[in-house]
VEXDREN-2710 file (C-alpha; in Angstrom, 1 decimal):
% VEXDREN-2710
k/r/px/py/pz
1/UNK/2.8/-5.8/7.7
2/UNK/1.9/-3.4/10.6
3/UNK/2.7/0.4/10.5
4/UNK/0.2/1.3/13.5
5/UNK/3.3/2.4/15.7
6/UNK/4.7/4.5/13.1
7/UNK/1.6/6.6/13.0
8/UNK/1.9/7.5/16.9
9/UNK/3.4/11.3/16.1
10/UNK/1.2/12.0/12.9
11/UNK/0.5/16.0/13.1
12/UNK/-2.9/17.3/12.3
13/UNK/-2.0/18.8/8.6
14/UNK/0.4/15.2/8.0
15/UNK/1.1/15.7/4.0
16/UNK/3.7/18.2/2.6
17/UNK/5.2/20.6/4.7
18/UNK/2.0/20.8/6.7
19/UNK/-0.4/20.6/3.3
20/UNK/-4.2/21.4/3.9
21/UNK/-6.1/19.9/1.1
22/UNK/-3.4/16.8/0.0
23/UNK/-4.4/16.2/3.7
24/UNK/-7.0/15.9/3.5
25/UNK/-6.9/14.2/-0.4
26/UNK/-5.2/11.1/1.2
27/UNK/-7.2/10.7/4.5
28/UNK/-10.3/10.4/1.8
29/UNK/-8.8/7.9/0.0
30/UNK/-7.6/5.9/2.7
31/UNK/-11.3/6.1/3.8
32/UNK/-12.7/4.3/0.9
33/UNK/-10.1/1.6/0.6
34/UNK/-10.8/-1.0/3.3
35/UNK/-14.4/-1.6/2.6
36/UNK/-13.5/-1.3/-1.0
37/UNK/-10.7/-3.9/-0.3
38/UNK/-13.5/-6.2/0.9
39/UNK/-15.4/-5.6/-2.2
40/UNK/-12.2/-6.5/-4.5
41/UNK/-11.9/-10.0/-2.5
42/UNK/-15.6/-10.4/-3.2
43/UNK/-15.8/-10.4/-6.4
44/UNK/-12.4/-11.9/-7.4
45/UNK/-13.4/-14.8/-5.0
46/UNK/-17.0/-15.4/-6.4
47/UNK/-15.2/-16.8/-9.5
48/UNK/-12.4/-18.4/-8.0
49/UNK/-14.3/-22.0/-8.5
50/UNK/-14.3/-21.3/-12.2
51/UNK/-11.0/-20.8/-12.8
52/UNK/-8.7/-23.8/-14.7
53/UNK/-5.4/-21.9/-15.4
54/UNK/-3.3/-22.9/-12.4
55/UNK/-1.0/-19.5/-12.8
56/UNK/-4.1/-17.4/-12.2
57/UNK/-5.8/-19.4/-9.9
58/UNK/-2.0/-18.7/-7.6
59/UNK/-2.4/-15.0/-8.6
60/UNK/-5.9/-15.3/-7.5
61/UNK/-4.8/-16.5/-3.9
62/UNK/-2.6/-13.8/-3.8
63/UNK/-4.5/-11.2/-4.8
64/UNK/-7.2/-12.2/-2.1
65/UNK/-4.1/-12.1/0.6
66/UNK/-2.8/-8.7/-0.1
67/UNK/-6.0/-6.9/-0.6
68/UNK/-6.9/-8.4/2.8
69/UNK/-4.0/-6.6/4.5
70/UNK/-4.2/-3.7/2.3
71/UNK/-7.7/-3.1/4.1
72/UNK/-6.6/-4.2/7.6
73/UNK/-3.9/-1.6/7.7
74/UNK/-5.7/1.2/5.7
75/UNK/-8.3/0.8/8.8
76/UNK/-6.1/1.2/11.0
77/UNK/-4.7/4.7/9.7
78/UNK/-8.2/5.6/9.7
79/UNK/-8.6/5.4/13.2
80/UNK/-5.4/7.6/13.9
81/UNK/-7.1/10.3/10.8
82/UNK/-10.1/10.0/13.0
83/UNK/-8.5/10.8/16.4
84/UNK/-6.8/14.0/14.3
85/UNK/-10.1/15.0/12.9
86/UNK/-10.9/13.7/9.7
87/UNK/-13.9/12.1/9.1
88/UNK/-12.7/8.6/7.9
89/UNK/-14.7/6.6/10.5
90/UNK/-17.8/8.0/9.1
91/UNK/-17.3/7.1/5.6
92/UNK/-16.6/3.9/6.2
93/UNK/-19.7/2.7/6.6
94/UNK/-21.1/5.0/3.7
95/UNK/-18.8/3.2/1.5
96/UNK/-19.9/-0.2/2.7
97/UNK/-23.5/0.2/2.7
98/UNK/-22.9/1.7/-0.8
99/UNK/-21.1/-1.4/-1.9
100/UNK/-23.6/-3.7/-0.5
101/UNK/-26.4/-2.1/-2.2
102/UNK/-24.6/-2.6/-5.6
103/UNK/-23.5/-6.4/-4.8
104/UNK/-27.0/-7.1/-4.2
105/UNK/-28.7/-5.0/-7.1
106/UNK/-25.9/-5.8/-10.1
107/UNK/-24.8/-9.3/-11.1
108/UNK/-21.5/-10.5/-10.0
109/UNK/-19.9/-10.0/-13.6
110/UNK/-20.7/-6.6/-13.3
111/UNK/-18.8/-6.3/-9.9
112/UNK/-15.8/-8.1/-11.2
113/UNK/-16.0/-5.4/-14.0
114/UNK/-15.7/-3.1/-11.7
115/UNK/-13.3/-4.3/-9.6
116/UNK/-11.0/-4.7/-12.6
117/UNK/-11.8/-1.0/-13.8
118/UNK/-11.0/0.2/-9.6
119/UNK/-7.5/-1.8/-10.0
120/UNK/-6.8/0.2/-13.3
121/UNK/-7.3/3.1/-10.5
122/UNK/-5.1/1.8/-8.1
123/UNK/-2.1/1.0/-10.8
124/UNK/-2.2/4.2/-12.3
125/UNK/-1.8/5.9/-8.9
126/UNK/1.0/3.6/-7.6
127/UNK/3.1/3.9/-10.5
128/UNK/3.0/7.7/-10.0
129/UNK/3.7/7.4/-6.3
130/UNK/6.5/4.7/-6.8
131/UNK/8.4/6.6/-10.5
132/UNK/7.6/10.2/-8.4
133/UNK/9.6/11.6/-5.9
134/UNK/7.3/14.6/-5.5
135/UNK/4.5/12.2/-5.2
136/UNK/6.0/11.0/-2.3
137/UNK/7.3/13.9/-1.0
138/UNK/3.3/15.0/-1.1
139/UNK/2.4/11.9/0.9
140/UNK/4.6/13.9/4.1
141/UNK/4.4/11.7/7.6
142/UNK/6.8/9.1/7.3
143/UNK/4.8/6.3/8.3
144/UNK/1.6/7.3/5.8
145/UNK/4.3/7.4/3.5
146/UNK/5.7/4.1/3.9
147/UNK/2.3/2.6/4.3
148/UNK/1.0/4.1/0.7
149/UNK/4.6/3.3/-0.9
150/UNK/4.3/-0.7/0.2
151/UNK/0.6/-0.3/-0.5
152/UNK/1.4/0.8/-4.3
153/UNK/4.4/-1.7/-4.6
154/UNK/1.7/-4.6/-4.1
155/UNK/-1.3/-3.3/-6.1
156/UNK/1.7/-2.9/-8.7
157/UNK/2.1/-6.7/-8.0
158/UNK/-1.4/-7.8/-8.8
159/UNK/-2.6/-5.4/-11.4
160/UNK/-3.9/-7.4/-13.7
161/UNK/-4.8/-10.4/-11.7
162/UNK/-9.1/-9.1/-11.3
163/UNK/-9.1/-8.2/-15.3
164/UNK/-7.9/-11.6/-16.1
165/UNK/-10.3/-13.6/-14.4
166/UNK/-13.0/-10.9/-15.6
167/UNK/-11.7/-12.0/-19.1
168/UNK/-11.1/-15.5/-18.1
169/UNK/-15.3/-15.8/-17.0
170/UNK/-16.1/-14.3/-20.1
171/UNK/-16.9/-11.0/-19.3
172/UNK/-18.0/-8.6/-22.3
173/UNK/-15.9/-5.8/-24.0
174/UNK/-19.0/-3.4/-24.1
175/UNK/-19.4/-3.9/-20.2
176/UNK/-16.2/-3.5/-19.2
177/UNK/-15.5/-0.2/-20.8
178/UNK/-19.0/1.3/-20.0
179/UNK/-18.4/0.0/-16.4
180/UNK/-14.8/2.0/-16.5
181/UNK/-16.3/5.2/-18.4
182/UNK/-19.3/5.5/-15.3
183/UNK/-16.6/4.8/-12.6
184/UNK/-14.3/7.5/-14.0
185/UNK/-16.6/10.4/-13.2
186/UNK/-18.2/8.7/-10.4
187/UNK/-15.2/8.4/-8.4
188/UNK/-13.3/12.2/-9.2
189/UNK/-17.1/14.0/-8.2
190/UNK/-17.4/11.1/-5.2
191/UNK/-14.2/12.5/-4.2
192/UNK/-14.3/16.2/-4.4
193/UNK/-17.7/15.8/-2.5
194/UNK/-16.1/13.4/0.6
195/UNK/-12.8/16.2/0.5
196/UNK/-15.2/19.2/0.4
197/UNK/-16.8/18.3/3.4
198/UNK/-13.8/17.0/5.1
199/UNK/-12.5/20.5/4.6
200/UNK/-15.8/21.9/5.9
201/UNK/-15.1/20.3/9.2
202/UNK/-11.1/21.4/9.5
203/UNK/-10.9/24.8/10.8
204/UNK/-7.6/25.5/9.1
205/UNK/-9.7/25.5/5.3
206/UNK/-11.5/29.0/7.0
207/UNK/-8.5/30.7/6.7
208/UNK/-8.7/31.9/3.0
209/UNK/-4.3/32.7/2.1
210/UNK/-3.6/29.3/3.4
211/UNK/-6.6/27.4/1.3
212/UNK/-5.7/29.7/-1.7
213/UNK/-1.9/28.5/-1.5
214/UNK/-3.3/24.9/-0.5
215/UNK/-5.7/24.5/-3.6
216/UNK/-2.9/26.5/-6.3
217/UNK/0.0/23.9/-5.0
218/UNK/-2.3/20.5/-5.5
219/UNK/-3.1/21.7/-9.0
220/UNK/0.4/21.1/-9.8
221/UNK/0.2/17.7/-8.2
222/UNK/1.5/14.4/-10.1
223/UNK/-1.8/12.6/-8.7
224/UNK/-4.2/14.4/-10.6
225/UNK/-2.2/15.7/-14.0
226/UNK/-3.3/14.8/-17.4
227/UNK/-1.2/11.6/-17.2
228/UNK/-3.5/10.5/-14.8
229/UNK/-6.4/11.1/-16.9
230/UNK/-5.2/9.6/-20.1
231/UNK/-4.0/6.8/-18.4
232/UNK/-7.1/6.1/-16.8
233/UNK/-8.9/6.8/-20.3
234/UNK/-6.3/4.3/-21.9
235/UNK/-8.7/1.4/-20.6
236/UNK/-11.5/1.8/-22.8
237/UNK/-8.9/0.5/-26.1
238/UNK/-10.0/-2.6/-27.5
239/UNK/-7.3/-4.6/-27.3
240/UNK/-5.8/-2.7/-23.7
241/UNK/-4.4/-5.6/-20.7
242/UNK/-3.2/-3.9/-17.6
243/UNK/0.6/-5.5/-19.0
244/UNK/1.1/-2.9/-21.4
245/UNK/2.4/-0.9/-19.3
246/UNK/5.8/-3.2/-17.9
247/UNK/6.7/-2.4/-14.9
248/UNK/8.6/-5.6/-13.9
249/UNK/11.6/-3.4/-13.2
250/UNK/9.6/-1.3/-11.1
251/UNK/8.2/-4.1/-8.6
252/UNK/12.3/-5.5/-8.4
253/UNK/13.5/-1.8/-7.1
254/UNK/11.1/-1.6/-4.8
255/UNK/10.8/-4.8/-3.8
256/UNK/14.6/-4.5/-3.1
257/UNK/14.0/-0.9/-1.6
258/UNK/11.6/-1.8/1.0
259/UNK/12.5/-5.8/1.4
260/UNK/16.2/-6.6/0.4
261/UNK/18.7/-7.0/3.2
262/UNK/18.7/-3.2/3.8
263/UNK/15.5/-2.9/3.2
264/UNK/13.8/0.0/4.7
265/UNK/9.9/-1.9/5.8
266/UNK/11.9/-4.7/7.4
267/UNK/10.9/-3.7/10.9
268/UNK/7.6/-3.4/9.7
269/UNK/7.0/-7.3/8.7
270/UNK/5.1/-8.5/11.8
271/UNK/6.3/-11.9/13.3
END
């Protein structure tokens, strides 16, 4: 996949109808996700030796594949956020120092555990983006559109692959859910902090109507309802696997959406 020519006319204020903070919002996610791409790959391959089931070791493969290109592309967009003004190139390395520090502090269980909690992240957000319309419609700039929607379609694709081998090494209940629980704050107050100070350095948040209208319109947003939040939650049951929620009907419509004969990321695929 390649979307960098798509991203060529990207306005400054690229979500919405011209939307300050779900600007904002998305540039700081797409800031965290290539180094925490990397991460994912890490972890899922450190245990990729010890795995016998021959399905999983396939989703495995796969898993590393996509998340690769997730990251490659998601870097790319970051660059075009950075030539607008957003701060993504700076975070970057933030986020991959951060990382580092963890791989090298924590055992490798306790990285898969949170690579498997981050994916819960990921699933719950892509489900909203791809059963949503308004989510979409938030997203704005076609091409940041169509990168996110194929984005989501795939991590929709390989949800459960990184809790299955967590399982499949033997990774413990207790750490999984107290990884999840600690990553669950962490990430909503590691957030608000990165969008915060992106706003800081957007002129456009100093003007106090349009930041009023900009923070009472992403309150309403499908990203960061309740569902979100109990869905996230939904992880710590005992006996919880990412499958529980099916959404094999999902992938097929969108797979047919974006791929099928008509499809509309066709011109995307690179040769």
């Amino acid at each position: 996949m390649t979307f960098d020519e798509s991203m060529t006319d990207m306005p400054r204020h690229f979500a919405g109808n011209g939307d300050l903070i779900s600007s904002h919002v998305i540039a700081a996610l797409s800031a965290v996700f290539p180094d925490g791409e990397d991460f994912f790959v890490r972890s899922v391959r450190h245990f990729r030796d010890q795995i016998t089931d021959p399905d999983l070791k396939r989703q495995v493969a796969g898993f590393i594949g996509q998340e690769a290109v997730h990251g490659r592309e998601h870097r790319m967009l970051n660059e075009h956020f950075d030539r607008l003004g957003y701060p993504t190139k700076k975070v970057e390395p933030v986020i991959r120092w951060a990382l580092a520090g963890r791989e090298r502090l924590l055992p490798a269980t306790s990285n898969l555990a949170a690579t498997a909690a981050l994916e819960h992240f990921t699933a719950t957000i892509a489900e909203i983006i791809l059963t949503d319309p308004a989510a979409r419609q938030q997203i704005g700039h076609r091409g940041v559109r169509d990168l996110f929607v194929w984005h989501a379609l795939e991590e929709s694709e390989h949800k459960a692959v990184a809790f299955d081998v967590y399982r499949a090494v033997g990774g413990s209940e207790w750490m999984r859910v107290v990884t999840m629980n600690i990553i669950r704050y962490g990430f909503v107050v590691t957030m608000s902090l990165q969008v915060a100070l992106s706003l800081l350095l957007d002129p456009a948040a100093y003007r106090p109507v349009r930041l009023w209208r900009s923070l009472r319109a992403f309150r309403t947003s499908p990203l960061v309802g309740l569902k979100v939040w109990r869905r996230l939650r939904d992880y710590n049951r005992r006996d919880f696997h990412p499958d529980d929620y099916d959404n094999v009907e999902l992938i097929q419509h969108w797979r047919a959406e974006l791929f099928g004969a008509r499809g509309t990321l066709v011109d995307r695929l690179s040769a």
